[in-house]
Every structure is written in structure tokens, then in C-alpha cells.
N, CA, C and O of each residue as an XYZ file, in Angstrom:
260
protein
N     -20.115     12.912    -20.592
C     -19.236     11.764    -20.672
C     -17.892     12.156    -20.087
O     -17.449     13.300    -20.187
N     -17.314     11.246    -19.525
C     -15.937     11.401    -18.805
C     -15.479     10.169    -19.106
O     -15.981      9.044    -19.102
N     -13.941     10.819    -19.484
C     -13.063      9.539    -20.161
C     -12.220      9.622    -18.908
O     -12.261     10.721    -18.354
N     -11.317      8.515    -18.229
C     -10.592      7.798    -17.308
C      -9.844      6.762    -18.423
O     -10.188      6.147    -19.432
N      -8.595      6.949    -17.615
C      -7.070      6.271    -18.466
C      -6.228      5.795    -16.822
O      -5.553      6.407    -15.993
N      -6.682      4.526    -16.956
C      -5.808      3.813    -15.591
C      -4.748      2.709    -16.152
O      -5.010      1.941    -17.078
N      -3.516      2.748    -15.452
C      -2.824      1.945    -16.016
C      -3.141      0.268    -15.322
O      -2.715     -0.688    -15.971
N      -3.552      0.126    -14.603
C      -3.885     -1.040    -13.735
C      -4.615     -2.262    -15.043
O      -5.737     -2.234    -15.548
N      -3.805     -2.960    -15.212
C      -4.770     -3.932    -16.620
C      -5.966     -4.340    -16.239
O      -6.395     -3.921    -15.164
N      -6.668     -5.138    -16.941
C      -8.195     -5.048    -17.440
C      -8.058     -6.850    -17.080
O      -8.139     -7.764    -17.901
N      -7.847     -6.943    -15.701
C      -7.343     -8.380    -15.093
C      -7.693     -8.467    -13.845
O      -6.955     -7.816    -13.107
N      -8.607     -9.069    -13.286
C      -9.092     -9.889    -11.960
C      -9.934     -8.369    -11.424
O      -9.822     -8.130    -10.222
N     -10.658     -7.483    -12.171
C     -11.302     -6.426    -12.180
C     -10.046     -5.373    -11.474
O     -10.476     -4.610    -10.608
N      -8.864     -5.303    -11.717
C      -8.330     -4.727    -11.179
C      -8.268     -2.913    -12.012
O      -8.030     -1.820    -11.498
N      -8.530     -3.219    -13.148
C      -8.853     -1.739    -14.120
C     -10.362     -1.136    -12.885
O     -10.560     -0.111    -12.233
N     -10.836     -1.946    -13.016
C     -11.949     -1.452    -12.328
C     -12.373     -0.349    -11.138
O     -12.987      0.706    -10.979
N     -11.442     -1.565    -10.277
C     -11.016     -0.894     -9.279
C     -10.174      0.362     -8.946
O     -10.238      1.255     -8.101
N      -9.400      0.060     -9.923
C      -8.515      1.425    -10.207
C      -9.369      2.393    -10.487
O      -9.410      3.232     -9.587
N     -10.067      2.607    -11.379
C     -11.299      3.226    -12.171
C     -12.045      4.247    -10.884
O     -12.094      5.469    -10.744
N     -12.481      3.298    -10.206
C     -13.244      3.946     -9.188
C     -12.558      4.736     -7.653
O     -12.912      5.638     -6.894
N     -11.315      3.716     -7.774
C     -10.171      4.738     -6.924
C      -9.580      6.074     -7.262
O      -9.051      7.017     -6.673
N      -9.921      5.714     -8.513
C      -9.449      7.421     -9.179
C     -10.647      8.643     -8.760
O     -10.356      9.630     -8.083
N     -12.066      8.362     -9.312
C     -12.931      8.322     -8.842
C     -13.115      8.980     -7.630
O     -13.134     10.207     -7.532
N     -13.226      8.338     -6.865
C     -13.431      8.327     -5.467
C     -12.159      9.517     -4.811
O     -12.491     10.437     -4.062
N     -11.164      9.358     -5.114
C     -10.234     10.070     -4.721
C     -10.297     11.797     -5.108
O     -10.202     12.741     -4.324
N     -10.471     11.816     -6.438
C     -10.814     13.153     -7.552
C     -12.433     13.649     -6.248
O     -12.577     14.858     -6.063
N     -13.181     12.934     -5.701
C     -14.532     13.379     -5.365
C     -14.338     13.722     -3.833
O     -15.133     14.341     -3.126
N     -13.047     13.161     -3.447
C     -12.728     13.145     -1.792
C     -13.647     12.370     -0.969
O     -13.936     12.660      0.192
N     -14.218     11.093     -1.805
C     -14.977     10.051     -0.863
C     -14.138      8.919     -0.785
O     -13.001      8.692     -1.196
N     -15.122      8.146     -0.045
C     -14.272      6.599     -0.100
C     -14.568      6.098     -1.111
O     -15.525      6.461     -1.795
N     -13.625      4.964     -1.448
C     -13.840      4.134     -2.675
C     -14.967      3.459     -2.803
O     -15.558      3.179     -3.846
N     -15.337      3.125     -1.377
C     -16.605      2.088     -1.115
C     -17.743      2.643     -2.099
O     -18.585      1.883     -2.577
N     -17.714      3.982     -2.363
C     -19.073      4.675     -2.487
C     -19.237      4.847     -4.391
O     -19.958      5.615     -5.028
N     -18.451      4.006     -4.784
C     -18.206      4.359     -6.415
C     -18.289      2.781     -6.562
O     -17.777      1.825     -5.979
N     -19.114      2.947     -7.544
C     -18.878      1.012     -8.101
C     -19.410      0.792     -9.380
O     -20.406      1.446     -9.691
N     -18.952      0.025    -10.148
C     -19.438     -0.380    -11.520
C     -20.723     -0.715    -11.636
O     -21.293     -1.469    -10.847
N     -21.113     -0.321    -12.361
C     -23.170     -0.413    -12.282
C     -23.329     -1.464    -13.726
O     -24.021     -2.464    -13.917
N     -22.383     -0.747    -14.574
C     -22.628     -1.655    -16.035
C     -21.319     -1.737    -16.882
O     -20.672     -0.690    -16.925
N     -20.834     -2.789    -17.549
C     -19.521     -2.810    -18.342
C     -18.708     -3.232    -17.317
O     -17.873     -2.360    -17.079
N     -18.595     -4.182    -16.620
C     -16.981     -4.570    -15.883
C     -16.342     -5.457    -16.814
O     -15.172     -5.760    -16.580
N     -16.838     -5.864    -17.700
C     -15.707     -7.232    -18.432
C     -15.431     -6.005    -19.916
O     -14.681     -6.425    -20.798
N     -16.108     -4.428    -20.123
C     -15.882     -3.731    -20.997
C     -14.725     -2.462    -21.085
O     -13.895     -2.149    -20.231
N     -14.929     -1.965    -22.173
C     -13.850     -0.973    -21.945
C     -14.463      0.037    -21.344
O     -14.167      0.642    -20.314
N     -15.734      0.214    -22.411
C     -17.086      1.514    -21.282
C     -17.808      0.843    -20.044
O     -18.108     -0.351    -20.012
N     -18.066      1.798    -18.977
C     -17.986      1.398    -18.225
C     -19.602      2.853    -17.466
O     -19.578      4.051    -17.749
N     -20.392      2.377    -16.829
C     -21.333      3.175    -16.492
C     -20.392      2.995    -14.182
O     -19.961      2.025    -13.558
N     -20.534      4.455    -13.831
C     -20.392      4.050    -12.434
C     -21.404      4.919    -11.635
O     -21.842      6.017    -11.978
N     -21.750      4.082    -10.279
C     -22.649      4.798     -9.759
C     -21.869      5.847     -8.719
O     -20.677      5.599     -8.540
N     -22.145      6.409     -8.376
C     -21.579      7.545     -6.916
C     -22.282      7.623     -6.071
O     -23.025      8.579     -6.298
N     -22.566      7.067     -4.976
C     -23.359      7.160     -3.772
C     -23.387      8.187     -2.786
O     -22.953      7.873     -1.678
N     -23.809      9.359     -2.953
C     -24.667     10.300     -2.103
C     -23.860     11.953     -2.561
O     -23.293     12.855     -1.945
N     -24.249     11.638     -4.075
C     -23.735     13.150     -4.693
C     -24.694     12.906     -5.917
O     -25.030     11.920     -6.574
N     -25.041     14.535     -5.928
C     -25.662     14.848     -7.333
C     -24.896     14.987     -8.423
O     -23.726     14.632     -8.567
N     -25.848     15.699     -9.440
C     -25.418     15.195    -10.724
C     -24.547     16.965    -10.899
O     -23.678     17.073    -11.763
N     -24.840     17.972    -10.174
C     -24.029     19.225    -10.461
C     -23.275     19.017     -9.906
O     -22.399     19.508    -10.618
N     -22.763     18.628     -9.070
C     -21.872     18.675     -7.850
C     -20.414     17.310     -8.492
O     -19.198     17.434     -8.349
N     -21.146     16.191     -9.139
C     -20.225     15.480     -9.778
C     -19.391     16.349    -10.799
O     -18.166     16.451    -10.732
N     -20.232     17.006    -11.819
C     -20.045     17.526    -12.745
C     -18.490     18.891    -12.464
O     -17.446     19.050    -13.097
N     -18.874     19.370    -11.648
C     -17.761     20.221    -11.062
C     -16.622     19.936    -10.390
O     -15.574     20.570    -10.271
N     -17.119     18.473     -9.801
C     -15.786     18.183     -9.143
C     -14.754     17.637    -10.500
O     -13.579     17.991    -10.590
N     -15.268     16.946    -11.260
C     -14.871     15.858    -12.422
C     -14.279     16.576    -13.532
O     -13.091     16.647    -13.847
N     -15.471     17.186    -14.165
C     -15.316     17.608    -15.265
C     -14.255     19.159    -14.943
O     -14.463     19.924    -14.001
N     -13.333     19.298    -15.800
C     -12.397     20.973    -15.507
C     -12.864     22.035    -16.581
O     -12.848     22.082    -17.811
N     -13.310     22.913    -15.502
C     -13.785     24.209    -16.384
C     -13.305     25.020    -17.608
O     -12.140     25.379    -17.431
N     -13.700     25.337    -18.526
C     -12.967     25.251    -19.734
C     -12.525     27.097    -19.728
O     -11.843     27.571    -20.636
């Protein structure tokens, strides 16, 4: 699980977007490639990542303890 804290309000999907710009930016892709899969009108939120695995997310995202 990965928690994300955007200040962008939870208005005209603009949290959203933010969400996945953070996203996308933290992974060094385009934004295009991150998108809400499940939860856009929620606070949780499932996103997909288009053309990265699941170790490779994990390392970029998550910080080594």
C-alpha cells in the first residue's frame, strides 16, 4: 500500500489528476501512462501504471527503510 497526500481538492477530478502526476513524475513517465482504475469519486483510490512491473514500481515508490 502507498499513501499519496495532494493538495489539489477532490473537485472536477482534479485530486486525481494530481494523484497520478505525482505518480508519474516519482516513476519518470508520462502522466498519460497512470490512471485511476477504481475510486475516483473516493478517498482510496486503486491506479494502474502502464508498462512497469510490480518490483520495479515497488523501488521506485516505496523508500528503502
Amino acid at each position: 500500500m502507498l499513501v499519496l497526500r495532494v493538495k489539489a481538492p477532490p473537485v472536477d477530478g482534479r485530486a486525481n489528476a494530481a494523484a497520478c502526476r505525482l505518480v508519474a513524475k516519482r516513476l519518470g513517465i508520462p502522466p498519460s501512462r497512470v490512471k485511476v482504475v477504481r475510486g475516483e469519486s473516493a478517498r482510496d483510490k486503486l491506479l494502474e501504471i502502464e508498462g512497469r512491473d510490480e518490483n520495479a514500481l515497488r523501488r521506485a515508490l516505496i523508500p528503502a527503510d
